[in-house]
C-alpha positions as CSV (number, residue, x, y, z in Angstrom):
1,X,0.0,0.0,0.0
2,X,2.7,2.2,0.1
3,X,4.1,2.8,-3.0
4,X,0.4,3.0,-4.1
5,X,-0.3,6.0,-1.5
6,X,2.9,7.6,-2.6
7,X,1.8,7.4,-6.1
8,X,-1.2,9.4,-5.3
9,X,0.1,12.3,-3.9
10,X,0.8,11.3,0.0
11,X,3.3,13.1,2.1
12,X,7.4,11.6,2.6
13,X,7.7,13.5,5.8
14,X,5.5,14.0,8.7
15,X,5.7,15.9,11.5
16,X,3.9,16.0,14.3
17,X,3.0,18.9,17.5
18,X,1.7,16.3,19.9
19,X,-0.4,18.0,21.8
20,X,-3.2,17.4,24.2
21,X,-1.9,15.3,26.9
22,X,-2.1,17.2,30.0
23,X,-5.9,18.3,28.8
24,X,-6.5,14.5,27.9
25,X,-5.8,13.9,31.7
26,X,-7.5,16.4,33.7
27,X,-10.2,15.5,32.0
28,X,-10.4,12.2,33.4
29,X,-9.5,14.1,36.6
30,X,-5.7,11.9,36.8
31,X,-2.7,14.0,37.2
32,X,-0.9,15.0,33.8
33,X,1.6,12.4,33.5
34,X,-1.0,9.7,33.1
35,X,-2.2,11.6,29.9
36,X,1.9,11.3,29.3
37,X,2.2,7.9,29.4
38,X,-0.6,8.0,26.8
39,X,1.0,9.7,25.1
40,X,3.5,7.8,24.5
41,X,1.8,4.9,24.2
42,X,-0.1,6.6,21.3
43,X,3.3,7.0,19.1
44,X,3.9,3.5,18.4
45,X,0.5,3.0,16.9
46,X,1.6,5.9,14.8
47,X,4.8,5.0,14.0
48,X,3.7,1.6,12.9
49,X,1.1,3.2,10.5
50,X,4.1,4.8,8.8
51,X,5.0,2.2,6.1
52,X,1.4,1.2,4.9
53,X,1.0,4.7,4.5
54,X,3.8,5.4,2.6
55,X,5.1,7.5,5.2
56,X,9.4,7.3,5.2
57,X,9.9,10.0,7.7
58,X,7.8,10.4,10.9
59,X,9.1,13.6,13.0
60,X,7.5,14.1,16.7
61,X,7.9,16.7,18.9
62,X,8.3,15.4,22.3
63,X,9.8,18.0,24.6
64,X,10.6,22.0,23.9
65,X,13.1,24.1,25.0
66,X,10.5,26.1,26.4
67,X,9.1,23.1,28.4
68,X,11.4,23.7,31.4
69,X,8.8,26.3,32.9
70,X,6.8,23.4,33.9
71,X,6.7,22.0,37.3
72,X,9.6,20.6,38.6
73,X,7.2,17.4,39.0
74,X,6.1,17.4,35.4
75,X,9.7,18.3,33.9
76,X,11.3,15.3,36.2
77,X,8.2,12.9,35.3
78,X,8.3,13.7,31.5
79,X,12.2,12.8,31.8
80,X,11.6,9.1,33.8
81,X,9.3,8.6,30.5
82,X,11.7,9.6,28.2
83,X,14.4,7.2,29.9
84,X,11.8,4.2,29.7
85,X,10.1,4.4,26.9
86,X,13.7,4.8,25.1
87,X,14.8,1.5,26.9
88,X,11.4,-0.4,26.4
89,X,11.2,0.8,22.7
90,X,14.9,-0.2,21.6
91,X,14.3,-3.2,20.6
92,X,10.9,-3.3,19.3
93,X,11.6,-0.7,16.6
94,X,14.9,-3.1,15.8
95,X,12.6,-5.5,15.0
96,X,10.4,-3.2,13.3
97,X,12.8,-1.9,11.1
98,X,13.0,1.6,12.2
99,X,15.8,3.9,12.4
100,X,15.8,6.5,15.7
101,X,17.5,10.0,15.7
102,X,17.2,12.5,18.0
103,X,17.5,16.1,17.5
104,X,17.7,19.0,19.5
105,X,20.1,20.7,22.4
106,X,21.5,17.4,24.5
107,X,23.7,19.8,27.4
108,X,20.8,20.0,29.5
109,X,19.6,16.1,29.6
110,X,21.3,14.1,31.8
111,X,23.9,11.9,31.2
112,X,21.7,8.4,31.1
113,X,19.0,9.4,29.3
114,X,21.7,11.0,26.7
115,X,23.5,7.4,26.7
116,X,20.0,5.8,25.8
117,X,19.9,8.2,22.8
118,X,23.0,7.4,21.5
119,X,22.3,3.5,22.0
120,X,18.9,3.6,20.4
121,X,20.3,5.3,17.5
122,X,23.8,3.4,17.6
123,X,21.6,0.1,17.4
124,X,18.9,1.2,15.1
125,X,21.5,2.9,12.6
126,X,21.1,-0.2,10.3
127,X,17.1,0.2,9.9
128,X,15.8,1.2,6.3
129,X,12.4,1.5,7.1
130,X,10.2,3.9,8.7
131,X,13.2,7.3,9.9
132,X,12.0,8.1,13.5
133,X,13.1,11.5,14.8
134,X,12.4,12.4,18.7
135,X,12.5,16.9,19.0
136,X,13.9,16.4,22.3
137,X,14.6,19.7,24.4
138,X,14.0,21.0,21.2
139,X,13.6,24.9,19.8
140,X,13.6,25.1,16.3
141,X,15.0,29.1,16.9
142,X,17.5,27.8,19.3
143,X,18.4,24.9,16.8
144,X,19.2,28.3,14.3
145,X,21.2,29.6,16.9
146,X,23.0,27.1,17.4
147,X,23.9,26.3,13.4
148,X,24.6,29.9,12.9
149,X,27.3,29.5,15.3
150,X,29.0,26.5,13.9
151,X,28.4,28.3,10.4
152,X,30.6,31.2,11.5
153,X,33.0,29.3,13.2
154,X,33.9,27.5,9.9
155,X,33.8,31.2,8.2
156,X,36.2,32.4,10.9
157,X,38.5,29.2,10.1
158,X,38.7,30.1,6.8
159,X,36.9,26.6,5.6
160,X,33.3,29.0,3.8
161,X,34.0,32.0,2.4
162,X,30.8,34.7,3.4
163,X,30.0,35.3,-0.7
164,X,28.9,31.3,-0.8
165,X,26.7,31.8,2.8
166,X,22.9,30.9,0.8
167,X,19.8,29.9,1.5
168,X,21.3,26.2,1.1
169,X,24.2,26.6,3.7
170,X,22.2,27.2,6.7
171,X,19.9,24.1,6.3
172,X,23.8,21.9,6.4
173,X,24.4,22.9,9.6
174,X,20.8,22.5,10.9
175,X,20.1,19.5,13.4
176,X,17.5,17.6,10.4
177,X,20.3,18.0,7.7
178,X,20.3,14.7,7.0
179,X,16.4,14.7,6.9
180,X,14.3,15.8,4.0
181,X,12.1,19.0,4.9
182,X,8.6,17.6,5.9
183,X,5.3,17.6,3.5
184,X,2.6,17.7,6.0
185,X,2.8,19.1,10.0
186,X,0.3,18.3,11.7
187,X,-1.0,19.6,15.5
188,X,-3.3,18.0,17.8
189,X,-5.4,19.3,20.6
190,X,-7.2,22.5,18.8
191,X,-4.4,24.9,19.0
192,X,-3.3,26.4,15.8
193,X,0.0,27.7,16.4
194,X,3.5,26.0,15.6
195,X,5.0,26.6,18.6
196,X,9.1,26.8,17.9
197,X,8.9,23.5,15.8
198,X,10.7,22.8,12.6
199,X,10.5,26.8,11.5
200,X,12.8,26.6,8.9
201,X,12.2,23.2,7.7
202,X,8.6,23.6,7.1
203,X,8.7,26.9,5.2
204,X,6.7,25.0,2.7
205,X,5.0,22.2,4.3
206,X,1.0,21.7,4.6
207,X,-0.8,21.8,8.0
208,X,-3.4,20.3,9.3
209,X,-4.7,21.1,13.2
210,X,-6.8,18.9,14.4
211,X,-9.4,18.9,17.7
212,X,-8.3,15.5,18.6
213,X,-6.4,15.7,21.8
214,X,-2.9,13.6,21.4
215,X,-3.9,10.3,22.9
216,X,-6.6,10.0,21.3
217,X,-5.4,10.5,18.1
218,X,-6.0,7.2,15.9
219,X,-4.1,5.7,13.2
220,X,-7.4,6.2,11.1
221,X,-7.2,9.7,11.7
222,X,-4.0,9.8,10.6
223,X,-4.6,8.3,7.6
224,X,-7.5,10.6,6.4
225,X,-5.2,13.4,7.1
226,X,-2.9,12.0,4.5
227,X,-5.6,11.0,2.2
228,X,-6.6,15.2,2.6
229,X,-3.0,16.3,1.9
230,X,-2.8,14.0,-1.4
231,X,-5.9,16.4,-2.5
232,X,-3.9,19.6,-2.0
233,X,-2.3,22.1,-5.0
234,X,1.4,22.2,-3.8
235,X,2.9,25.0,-5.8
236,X,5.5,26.1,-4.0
237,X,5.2,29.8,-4.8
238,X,4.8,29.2,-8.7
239,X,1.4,28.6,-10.6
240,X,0.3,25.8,-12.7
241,X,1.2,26.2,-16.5
């Protein structure tokens, strides 16, 4: 099915704003780490959707730089379910064929749950199938930041002349440069905003906000959302001939 979905239109790359959780929980009147642990539960349904969909890249947003404002009880809660679900999911998406990156600023995660990163994506580096990529502690102005920094210390080393700076330099230094810019973004939960997320990679990409609060959100959903984009007129600034 996925060569035929790609054939009609459906995105490469999908990223997702998954949003919700805490609302999910309170409404069931449980403290906001059980709408978490949905959560996370919720992205391996999702991820395994990827390949009948014709879905190659699947990019989540997990954790923002901008998170840290959160309670001290949340913030330490959210990182216990980072350190788990990374250990409980290493193997399972071995066996499922998919290949885990991480992206975003490490220097504030602790050491273990940064070794568990760089184990799931030391022994998933094999994987040709569906490309996972976690946003963890992840600001997509701070991401700039940080690439504009390494971008003029190879400038001031003499190793890129300024004239040959461009519109495709930046994106070389960027944390997804290995990634193709995503098709489709999608947001749960009602809010329309991007919030800090993938601003320079998704300059062009389609999005779709959706009521559904995050664990709740359905592979069928997901599907009809990518059935929607395969309807859309991508012009990409020009006009049909």
């Amino acid at each position: 099915m996925g060569s035929e979905f790609q054939e009609t239109g459906g995105p490469r790359h999908v990223a997702i704003i998954m949003d919700g959780n805490g609302r999910w929980a309170q409404a069931r009147n449980r403290p906001r780490l059980f709408g978490h642990h949905a959560g996370a539960r919720r992205v391996r349904e999702i991820v395994e959707a990827c390949p009948e969909n014709g879905v190659k890249y699947l990019t989540i947003f997990a954790f923002s730089t901008e998170n840290w404002k959160r309670t001290q009880i949340e913030v330490a809660g959210l990182m216990s379910l980072f350190r788990r679900y990374i250990f409980k999911e290493m193997q399972e998406f071995v066996r499922r064929n998919v290949r885990v990156r991480f992206i975003g600023d490490r220097v504030k995660l602790d050491q273990k749950l940064c070794s568990l990163m760089d184990e799931a994506e030391e022994l998933t580096s094999h994987c040709t199938g569906t490309n996972l990529t976690v946003a963890l502690n992840y600001g997509s102005r701070d991401e700039v930041a940080r690439a504009t920094k390494r971008l003029a210390r190879d400038v001031a080393d003499g190793k890129l002349r300024p004239e040959d700076v461009n519109e495709e330099t930046l994106p070389k230094y960027l944390d997804t440069r290995v990634l193709p810019d995503p098709d489709l973004v999608i947001r749960t939960s009602g809010e329309a905003r991007i919030s800090n997320f993938l601003l320079w990679q998704s300059a062009y990409a389609e999005y779709e906000f959706v009521e559904t609060l995050w664990p709740d959100f359905s592979a069928e959903e997901f599907h009809r959302l990518l059935v929607s984009f395969g309807s859309r007129d991508r012009r990409f600034g020009g006009i049909k001939a």
